[in-house]
C-alpha positions as CSV (number, residue, x, y, z in Angstrom):
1,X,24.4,-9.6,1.7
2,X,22.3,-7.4,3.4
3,X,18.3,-8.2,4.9
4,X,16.9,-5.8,2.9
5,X,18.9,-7.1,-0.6
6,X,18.4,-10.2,0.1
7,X,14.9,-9.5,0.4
8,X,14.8,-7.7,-2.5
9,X,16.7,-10.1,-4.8
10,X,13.8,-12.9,-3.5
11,X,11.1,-10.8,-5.2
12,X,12.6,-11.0,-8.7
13,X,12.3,-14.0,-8.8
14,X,8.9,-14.2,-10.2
15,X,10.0,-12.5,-13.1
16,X,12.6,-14.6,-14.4
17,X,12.0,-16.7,-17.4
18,X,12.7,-20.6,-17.4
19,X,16.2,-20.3,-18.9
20,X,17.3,-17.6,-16.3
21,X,16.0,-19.7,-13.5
22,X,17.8,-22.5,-14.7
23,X,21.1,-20.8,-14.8
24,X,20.7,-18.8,-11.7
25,X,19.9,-22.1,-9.9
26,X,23.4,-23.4,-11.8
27,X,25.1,-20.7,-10.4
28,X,23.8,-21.0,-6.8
29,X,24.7,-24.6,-6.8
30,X,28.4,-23.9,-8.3
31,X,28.8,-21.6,-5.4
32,X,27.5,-24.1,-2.9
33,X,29.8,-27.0,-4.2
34,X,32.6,-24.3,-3.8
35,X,32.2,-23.5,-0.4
36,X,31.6,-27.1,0.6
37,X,28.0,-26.6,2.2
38,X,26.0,-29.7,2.5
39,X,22.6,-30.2,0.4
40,X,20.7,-29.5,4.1
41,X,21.6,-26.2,4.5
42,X,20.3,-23.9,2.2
43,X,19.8,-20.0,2.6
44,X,18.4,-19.0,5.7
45,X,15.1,-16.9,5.4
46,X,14.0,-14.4,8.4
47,X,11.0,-17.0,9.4
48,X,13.5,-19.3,10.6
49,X,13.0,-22.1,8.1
50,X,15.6,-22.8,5.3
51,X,15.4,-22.1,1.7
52,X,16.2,-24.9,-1.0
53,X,18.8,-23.4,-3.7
54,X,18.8,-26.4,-6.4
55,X,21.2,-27.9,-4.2
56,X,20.9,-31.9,-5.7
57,X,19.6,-31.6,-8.4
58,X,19.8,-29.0,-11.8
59,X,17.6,-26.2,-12.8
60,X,16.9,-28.5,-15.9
61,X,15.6,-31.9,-14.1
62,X,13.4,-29.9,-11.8
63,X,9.9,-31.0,-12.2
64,X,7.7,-27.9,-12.8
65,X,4.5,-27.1,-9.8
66,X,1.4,-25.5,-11.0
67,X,1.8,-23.0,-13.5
68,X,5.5,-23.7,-14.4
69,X,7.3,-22.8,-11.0
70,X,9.9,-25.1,-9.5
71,X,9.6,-26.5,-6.9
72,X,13.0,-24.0,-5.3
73,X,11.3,-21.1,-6.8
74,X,8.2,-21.9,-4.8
75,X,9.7,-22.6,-1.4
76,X,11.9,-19.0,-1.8
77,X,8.8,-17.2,-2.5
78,X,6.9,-19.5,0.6
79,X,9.7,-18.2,2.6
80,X,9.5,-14.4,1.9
81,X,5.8,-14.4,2.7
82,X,6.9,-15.9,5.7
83,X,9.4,-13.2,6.5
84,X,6.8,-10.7,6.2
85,X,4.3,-12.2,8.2
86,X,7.1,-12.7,11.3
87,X,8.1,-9.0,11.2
88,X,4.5,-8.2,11.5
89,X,3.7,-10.5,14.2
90,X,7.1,-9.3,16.0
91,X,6.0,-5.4,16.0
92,X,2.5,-5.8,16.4
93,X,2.2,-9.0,19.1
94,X,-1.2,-10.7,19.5
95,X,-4.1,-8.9,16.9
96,X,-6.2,-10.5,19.6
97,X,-5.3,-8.7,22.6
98,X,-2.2,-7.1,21.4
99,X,-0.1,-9.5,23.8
100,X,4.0,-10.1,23.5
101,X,4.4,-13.5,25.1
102,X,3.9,-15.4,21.5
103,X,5.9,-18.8,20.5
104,X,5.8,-20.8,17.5
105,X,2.7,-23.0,17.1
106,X,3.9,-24.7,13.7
107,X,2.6,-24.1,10.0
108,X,-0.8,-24.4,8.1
109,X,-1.2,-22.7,4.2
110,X,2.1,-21.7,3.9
111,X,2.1,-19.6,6.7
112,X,3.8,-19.7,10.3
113,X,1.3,-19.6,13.4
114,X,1.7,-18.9,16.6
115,X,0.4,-18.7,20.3
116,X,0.1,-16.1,22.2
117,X,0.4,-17.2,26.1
118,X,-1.6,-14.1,27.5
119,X,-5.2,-15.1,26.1
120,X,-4.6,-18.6,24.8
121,X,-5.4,-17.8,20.9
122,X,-3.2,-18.9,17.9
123,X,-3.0,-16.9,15.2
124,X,-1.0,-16.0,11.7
125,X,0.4,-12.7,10.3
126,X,-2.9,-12.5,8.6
127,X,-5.5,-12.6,11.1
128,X,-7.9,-10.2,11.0
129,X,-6.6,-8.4,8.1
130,X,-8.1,-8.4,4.8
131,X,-5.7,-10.2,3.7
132,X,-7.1,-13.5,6.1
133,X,-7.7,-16.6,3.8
134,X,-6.9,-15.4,0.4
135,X,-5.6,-17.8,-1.3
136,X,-2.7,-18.5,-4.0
137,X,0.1,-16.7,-1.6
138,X,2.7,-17.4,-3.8
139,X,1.5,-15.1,-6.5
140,X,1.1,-12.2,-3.8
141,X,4.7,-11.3,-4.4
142,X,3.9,-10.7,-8.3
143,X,0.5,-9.0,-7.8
144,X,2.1,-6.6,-5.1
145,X,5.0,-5.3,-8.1
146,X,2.1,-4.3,-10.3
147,X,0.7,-2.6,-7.9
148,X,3.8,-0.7,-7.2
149,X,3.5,-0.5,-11.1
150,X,0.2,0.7,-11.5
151,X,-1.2,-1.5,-14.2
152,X,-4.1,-2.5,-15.1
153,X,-6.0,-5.7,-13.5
154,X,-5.9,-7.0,-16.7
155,X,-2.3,-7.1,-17.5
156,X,-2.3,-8.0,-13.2
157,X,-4.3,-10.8,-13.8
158,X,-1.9,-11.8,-16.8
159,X,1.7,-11.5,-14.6
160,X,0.1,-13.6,-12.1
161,X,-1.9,-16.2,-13.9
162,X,-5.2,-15.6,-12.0
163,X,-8.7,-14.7,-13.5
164,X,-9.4,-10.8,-14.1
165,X,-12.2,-11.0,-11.7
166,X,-9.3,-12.8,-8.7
167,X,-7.0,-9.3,-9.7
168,X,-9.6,-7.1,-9.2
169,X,-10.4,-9.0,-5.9
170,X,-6.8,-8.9,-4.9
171,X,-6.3,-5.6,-5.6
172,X,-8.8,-4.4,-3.1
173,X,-8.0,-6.6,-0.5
174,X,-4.5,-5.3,-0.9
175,X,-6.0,-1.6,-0.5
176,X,-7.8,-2.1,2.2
177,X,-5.7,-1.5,5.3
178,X,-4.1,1.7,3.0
179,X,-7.0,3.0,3.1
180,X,-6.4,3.4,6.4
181,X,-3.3,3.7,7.1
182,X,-2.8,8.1,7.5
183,X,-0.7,10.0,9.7
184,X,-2.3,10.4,13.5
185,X,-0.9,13.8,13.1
186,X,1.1,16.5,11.1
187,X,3.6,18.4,12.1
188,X,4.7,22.0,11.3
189,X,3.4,24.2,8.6
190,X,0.6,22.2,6.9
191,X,-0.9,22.9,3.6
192,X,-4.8,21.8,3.2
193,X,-6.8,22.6,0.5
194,X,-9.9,20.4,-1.3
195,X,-10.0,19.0,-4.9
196,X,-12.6,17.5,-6.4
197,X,-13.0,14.2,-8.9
198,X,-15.6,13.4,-11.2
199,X,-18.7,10.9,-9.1
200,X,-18.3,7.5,-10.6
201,X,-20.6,4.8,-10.9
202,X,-18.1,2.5,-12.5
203,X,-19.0,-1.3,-12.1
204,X,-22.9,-0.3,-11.4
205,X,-24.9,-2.3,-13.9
206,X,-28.7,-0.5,-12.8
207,X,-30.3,1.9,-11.1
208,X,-28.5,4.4,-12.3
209,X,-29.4,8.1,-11.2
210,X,-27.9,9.6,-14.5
211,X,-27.1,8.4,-18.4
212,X,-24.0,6.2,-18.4
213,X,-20.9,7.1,-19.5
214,X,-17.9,6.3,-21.4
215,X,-13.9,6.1,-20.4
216,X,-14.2,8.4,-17.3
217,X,-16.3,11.0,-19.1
218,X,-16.3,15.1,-17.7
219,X,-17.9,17.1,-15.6
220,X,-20.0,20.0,-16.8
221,X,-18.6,22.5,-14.3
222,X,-14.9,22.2,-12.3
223,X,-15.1,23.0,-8.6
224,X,-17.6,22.6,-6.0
225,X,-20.6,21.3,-8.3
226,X,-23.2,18.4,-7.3
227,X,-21.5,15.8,-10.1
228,X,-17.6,16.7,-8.2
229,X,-16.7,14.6,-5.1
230,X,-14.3,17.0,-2.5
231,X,-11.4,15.5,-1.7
232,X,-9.5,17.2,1.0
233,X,-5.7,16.8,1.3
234,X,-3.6,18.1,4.1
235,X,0.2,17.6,3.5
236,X,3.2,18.9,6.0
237,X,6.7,20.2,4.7
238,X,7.9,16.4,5.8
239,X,6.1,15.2,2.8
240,X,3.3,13.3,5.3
241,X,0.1,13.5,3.8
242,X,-3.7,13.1,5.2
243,X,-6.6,13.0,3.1
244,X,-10.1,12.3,3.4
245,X,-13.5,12.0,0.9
246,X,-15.8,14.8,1.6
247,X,-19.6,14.3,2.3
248,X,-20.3,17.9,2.4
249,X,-17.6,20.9,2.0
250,X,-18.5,22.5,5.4
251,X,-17.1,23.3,8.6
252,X,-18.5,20.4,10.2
253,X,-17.0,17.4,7.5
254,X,-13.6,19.3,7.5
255,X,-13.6,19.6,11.4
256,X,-14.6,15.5,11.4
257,X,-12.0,14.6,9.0
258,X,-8.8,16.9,10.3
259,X,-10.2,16.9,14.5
260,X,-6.3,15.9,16.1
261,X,-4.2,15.3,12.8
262,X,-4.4,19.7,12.7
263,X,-3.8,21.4,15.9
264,X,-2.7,24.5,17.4
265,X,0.5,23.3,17.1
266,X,0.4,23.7,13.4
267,X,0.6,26.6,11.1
268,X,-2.3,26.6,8.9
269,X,-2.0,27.5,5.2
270,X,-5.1,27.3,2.9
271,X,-6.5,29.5,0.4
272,X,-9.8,31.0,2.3
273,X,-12.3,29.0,1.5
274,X,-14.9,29.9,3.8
275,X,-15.4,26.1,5.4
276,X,-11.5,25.1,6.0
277,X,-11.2,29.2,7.5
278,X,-14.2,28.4,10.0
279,X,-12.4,25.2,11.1
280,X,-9.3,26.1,11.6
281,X,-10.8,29.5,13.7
282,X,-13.3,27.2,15.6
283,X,-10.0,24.9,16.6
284,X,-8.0,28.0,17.6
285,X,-5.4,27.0,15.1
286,X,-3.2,30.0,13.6
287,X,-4.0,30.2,10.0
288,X,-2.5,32.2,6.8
289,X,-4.7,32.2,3.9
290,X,-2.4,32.0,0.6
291,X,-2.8,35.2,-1.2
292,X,-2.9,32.6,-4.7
293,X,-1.7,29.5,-6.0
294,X,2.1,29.6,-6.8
295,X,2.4,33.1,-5.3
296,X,2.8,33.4,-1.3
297,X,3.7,37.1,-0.3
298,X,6.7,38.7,-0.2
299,X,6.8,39.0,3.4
300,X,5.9,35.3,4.3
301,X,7.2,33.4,1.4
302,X,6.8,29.6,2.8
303,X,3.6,30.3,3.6
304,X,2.1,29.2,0.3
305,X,0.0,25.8,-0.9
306,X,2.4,24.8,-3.6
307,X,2.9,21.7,-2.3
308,X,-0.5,20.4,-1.8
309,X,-1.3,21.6,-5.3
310,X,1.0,19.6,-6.6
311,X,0.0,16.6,-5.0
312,X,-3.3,17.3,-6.4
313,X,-1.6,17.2,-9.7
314,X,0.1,14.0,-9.4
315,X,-3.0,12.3,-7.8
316,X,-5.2,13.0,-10.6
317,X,-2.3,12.1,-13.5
318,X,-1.7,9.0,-11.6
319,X,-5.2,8.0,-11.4
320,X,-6.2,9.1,-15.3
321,X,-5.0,5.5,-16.3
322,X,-8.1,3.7,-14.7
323,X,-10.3,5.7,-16.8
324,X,-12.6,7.0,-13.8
325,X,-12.4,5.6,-10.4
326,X,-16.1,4.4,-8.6
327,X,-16.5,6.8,-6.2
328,X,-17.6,3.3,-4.0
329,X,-13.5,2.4,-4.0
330,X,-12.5,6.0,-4.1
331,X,-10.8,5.9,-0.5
332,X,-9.1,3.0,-1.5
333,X,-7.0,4.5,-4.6
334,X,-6.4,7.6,-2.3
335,X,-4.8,4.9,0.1
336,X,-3.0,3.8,-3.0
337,X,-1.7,6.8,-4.0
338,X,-0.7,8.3,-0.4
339,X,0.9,4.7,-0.1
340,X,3.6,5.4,-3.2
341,X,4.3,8.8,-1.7
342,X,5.2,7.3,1.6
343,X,7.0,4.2,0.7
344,X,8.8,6.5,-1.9
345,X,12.4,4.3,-3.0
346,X,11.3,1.4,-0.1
347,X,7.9,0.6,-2.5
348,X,9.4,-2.8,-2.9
349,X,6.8,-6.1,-2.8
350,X,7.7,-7.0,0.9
351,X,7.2,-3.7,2.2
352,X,3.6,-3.4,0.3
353,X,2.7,-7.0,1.4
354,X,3.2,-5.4,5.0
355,X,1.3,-2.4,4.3
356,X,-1.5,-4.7,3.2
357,X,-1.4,-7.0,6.5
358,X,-1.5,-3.8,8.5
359,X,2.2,-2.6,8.5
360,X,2.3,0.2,6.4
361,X,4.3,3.3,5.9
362,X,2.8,5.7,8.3
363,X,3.5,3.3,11.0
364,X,6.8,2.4,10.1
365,X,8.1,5.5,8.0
366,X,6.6,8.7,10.0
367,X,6.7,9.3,14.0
């Protein structure tokens, strides 16, 4: 079986019920018997370490850990984490001074750590992430599928037996190195233009500046208005996307939030709003202003802002399930959603365990 299946097939098995595990574990230890592998051996994991499969004892005399997993289960989802954490530590070194001359320096939590011999330091995969010293690892796996899934932190908090309040947590933690994580640059023709969602104060319990509302609630005018927060998204024919909150929509926040991702490099398509056209002409960049949306001109017909419009689209149907978004966490659900796009079929819960440690798809996906 291939790494990646393998890897794969490890994260269903959170989902299984009691009676599947049990007969999965029956199965495994058929095939073991079969082959003539001794009880020591097990299924080797990408950490290194070794996987027990049920190998002495059945699925049904297993004593049950914690909330119902055995103790197998347990040690295979251990062991994934691991896997995670040692292709982040290979690619990225030291997160102390970025060194490559690291050996194993045992296990503590669940976790391998290691040594770096270039500044002295030990370390794990989750060192000065925000992932560092959260707790319950073994339902990390669980929490990352529903995120993949977009539900709701109540029905998250459900999948992985944890408290509502412990989802929400996670769910921010796990956002908040894809918040970050954006292309350094784009390349070809590339599409910009701003949207704007509805200011939030979800979560604030005072000190309101306006009446509160229900369920999201509307704004009184669409557009550039002083309830709207600008969003502006910058999206290449490659499907790479950049996009950053707006504190004003001027030259000067545009220029801050697109300075080296557009250059004159580029081809600049936007629709003429009067602060994207004085950035782009202040940067030198060649620009075509899109005559309107879903119609580019006859004689330049991919020069158009369809696709940026349409991620607009699919940002704002994707995010109508949370019933407003505070505009406090705002970048974080844009990471989110630019994080889905980029992962596309590869969203599995290893790959979005290593976008949260710091590994995610811009740096692994995108040149």
């Amino acid at each position: 079986m291939e790494r990646a299946e393998f890897m794969h097939w490890l994260t269903g098995i959170g989902r299984l019920s009691a009676a599947q595990r049990r007969e999965a574990l029956e199965a495994l230890s058929k095939v073991k018997d079969a082959k003539g592998e001794d009880g020591g051996e097990g299924v080797a994991s990408g950490s290194g370490g070794s996987v027990g499969a049920g190998t002495r004892e059945s699925g049904a005399s297993l004593a049950k850990v914690g909330r119902g997993e055995e103790p197998s289960e347990r040690r295979v989802r251990e062991d994934a984490m691991g896997a995670v954490g040692h292709g982040k530590v290979e690619s990225l070194g030291c997160p102390h001074c970025t060194g490559r001359d690291i050996v194993a320096w045992g296990r503590a939590n669940a976790l391998a750590r290691y040594r770096c011999k270039s500044c002295g330091r030990t370390f794990n995969a989750l060192t000065k992430t925000p992932m560092a010293r959260l707790r319950k690892k073994e339902r990390w796996l669980d929490h990352a599928q529903a995120m993949i899934e977009g539900t709701s932190v109540a029905k998250a908090a459900e999948r992985c037996a944890v408290h509502p309040t412990t989802a929400f947590r996670w769910r921010h933690r796990f956002l908040g190195s894809a918040a970050l994580d954006k292309p350094k640059t784009l390349t070809g023709i590339v599409e910009a233009d701003e949207t704007f969602i509805l200011e939030s104060f979800k979560g604030r319990r005072s000190d309101l500046p306006r009446r509160p509302r229900k369920r999201g609630g509307k704004a009184r005018h669409p557009g550039l208005f002083f309830e709207n927060i600008a969003v502006l998204v910058a999206r290449d024919r490659e499907g790479a996307t950049f996009d950053a909150v707006l504190p004003n929509v001027d030259r000067a926040s545009i220029a801050e939030a697109l300075e080296g991702v557009v250059t004159p490099h580029n081809r600049f398509v936007c629709d003429g709003g009067k602060a994207i056209l004085a950035f782009a002409r202040r940067a030198n960049i060649p620009v075509h202003v899109a005559p309107a949306p879903g119609k580019p001109s006859p004689d330049a017909p991919d020069l158009h802002i369809n696709n940026v419009n349409a991620y607009h689209g699919r940002l704002k149907e994707w995010m109508r399930r949370f019933h407003g978004v505070a505009t406090k966490n705002l970048p974080n659900y844009l990471g989110w959603r630019r994080a889905l796009e980029a992962w596309g079929d590869q969203a599995t819960p290893p790959n979005w365990i290593l976008g949260a440690i710091g590994m995610g798809p811009y740096q692994q996906l995108t040149p």
